[in-house]
N, C-alpha and C positions, 0 to 999 in steps of 0.2 A: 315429448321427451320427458324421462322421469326426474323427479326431485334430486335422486339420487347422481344424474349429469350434472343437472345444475349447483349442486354442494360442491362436487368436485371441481367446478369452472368455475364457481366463485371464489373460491381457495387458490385455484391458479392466475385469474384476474387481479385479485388484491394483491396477491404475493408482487406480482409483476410491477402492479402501481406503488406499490411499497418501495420499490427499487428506485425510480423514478422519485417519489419523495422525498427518499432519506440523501439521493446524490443533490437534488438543489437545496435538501437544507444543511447540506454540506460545503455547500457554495454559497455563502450569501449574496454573491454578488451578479447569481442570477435569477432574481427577482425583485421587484420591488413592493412595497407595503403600502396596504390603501386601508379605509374602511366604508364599510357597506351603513355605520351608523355610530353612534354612541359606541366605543368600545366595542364596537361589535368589526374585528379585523378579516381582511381579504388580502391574499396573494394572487397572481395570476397562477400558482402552481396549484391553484384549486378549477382553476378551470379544468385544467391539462389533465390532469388528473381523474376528473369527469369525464372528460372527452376519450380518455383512452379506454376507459371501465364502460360507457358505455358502447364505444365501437368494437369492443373484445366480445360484448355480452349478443348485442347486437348481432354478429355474423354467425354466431352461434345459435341463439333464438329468435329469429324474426319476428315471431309472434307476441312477443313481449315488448311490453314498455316502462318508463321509467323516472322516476320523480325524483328530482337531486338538487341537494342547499344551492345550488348554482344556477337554477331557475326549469329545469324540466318540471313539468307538471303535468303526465302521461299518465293516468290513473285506469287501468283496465283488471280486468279480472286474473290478470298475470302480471305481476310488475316487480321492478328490482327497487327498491328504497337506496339512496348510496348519498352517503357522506365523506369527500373524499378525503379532506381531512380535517380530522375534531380534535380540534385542540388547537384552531390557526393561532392562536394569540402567543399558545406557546413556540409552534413553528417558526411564528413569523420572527421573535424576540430572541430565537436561538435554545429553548428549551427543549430539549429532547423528550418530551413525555406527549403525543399525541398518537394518529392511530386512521386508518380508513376502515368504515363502518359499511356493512353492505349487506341487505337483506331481500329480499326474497318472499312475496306475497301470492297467496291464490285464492281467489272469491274472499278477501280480506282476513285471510290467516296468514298469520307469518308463519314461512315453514321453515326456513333458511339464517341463522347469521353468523354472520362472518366478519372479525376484528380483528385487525392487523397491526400491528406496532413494528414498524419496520426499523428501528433504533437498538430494541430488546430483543428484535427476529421472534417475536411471539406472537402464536398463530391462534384465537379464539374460536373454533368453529362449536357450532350446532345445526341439527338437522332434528326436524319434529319428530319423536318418537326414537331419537338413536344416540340421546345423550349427549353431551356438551364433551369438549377439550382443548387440552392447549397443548400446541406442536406434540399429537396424538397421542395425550395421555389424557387418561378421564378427567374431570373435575368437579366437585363439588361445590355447594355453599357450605359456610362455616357450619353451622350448627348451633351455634352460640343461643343460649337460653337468655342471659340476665344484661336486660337493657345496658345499665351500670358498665359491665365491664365492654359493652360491643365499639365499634370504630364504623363512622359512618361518615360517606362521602354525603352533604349539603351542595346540589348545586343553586349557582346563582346567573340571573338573566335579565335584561332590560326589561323583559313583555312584564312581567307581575314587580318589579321594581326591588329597591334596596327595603323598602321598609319591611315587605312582606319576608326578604329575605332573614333580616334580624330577629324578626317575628318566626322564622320556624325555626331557627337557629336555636334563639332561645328557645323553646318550648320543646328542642330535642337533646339538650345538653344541660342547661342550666336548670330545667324542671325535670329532665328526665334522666341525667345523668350519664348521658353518653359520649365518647369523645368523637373530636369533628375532625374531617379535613379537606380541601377542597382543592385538585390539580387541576382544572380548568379543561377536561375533557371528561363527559356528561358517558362518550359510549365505552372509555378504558374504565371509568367508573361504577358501570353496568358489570364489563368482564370480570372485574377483580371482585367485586358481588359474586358473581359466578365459582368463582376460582378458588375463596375464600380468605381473599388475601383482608378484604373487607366485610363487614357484618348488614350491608344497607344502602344501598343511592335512592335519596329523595330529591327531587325538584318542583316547584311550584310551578313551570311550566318547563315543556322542552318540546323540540319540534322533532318528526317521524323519522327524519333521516341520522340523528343524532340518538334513537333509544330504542329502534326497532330489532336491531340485530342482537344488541345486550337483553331484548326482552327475552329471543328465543333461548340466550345462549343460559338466561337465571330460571325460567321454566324447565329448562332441558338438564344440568344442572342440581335440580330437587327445591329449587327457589320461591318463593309466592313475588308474582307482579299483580302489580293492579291495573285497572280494566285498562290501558291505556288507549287504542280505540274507539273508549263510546264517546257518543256523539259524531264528531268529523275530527278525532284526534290526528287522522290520517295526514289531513291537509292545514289544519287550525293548531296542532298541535293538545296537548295536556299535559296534568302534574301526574307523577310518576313516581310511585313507590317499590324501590326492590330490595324486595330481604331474603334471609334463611328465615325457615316456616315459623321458629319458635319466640322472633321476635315480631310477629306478624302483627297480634292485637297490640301493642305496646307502641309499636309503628305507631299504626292507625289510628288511635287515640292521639295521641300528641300531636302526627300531623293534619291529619284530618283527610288524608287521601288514602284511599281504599278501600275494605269493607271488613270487616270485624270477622274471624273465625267462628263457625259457630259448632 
């Protein structure tokens, strides 16, 4: 089946699981709040959520498999990447800014992503080669030339720790001049890169199911990502740089992820 089924079932997938979402975090009082580590939280509406995106995708593609924060580890030459939802800390705590992230791989190209923010009903799609949108209007990245005036989402993570975090922090604001802000979800902070609501998301590390749909969506978009991929970024995860093109070497020098324009 072509790429072009699959975009459209993954826009009806999330939409659906978006529903489901946004009604239990409407209810707090059905679920309860765990965590998986240090600050690192879990609702059981992360399973469920899981389980329905992939029995949706599932009966549709058989032939596919699929790799999800919630423990699938199905890695084939066709696979769906899904984060059901990015942003649990804010979920879990009553914050309404999170999102289901769901992407879409072939012989390890993302071709697909798809962000959902079922709160704001704003639909992120990308499909490779057919340009990025949100609830079916184009989108771009900013455009923004001078580091100075740009706005940049900073994420932060257990794996590479606090120190490292203060460490890019400073070296992208306080040396570099730019302002920070950080809403605690890695793949709406990808989209709004996209969108141009924001000028930049960097992270010192972030894992496939939380940045793979916002890569397609800031490629697709007019955006520069860096390699996120090399090595076994797939399964290990990497640090992750997304801009508009003309802050690209400014990025890359200060944080030290990417590769320099040449």
């Amino acid at each position: 089946m072509s790429s072009d089924l699959r975009f459209t079932s993954a826009q009806a997938v999330t939409r659906e699981a978006g529903k489901l979402i946004r009604r239990r975090f409407e209810d707090k009082s059905s679920f309860k709040l765990s965590f998986k580590g240090h600050q690192d939280y879990l609702t059981e509406v992360d399973g469920e959520v899981e389980e329905l995106v992939v029995s949706r995708l599932r009966a549709l593609f058989p032939e596919d498999t699929f790799i999800g924060e919630e423990g699938r580890r199905e890695e084939s030459a066709s696979v769906w990447v899904i984060d059901p939802i990015d942003g649990t800390a804010n979920f879990a705590r009553g914050i309404a800014h999170f999102c289901i992230s769901l992407a879409y791989l072939r012989k390890g190209k993302p071709l697909i992503g798809v962000i959902y923010d079922p709160m704001r009903d704003e639909m992120f799609c990308a499909l490779d080669g057919g340009g990025a949108s949100m609830n079916g209007e184009a989108i771009k990245v900013s455009g923004l030339r001078d580091i100075r005036s740009a706005t940049l989402e900073i994420g932060w993570n257990n794996r590479s720790g606090m120190a490292a975090f203060v460490e890019l922090v400073e070296k992208l604001t306080v040396d570099s001049g730019a302002g920070m802000i950080r809403s605690a979800s890695g793949a709406l902070g990808m989209a709004y890169v996209a969108a141009g609501r924001i000028d930049a998301y960097v992270e010192n590390h972030i894992n496939a199911w939380d940045v793979l749909a916002g890569i397609v969506l800031v490629r697709e978009a007019g955006g520069y990502v860096s390699d996120f991929l090399a090595g076994d970024g797939l399964n290990k995860g990497n640090p992750v740089l997304a801009c508009t093109p003309k802050l690209r070497n400014a990025l890359v020098k200060a944080s030290g992820i990417g590769t320099l324009k040449r």
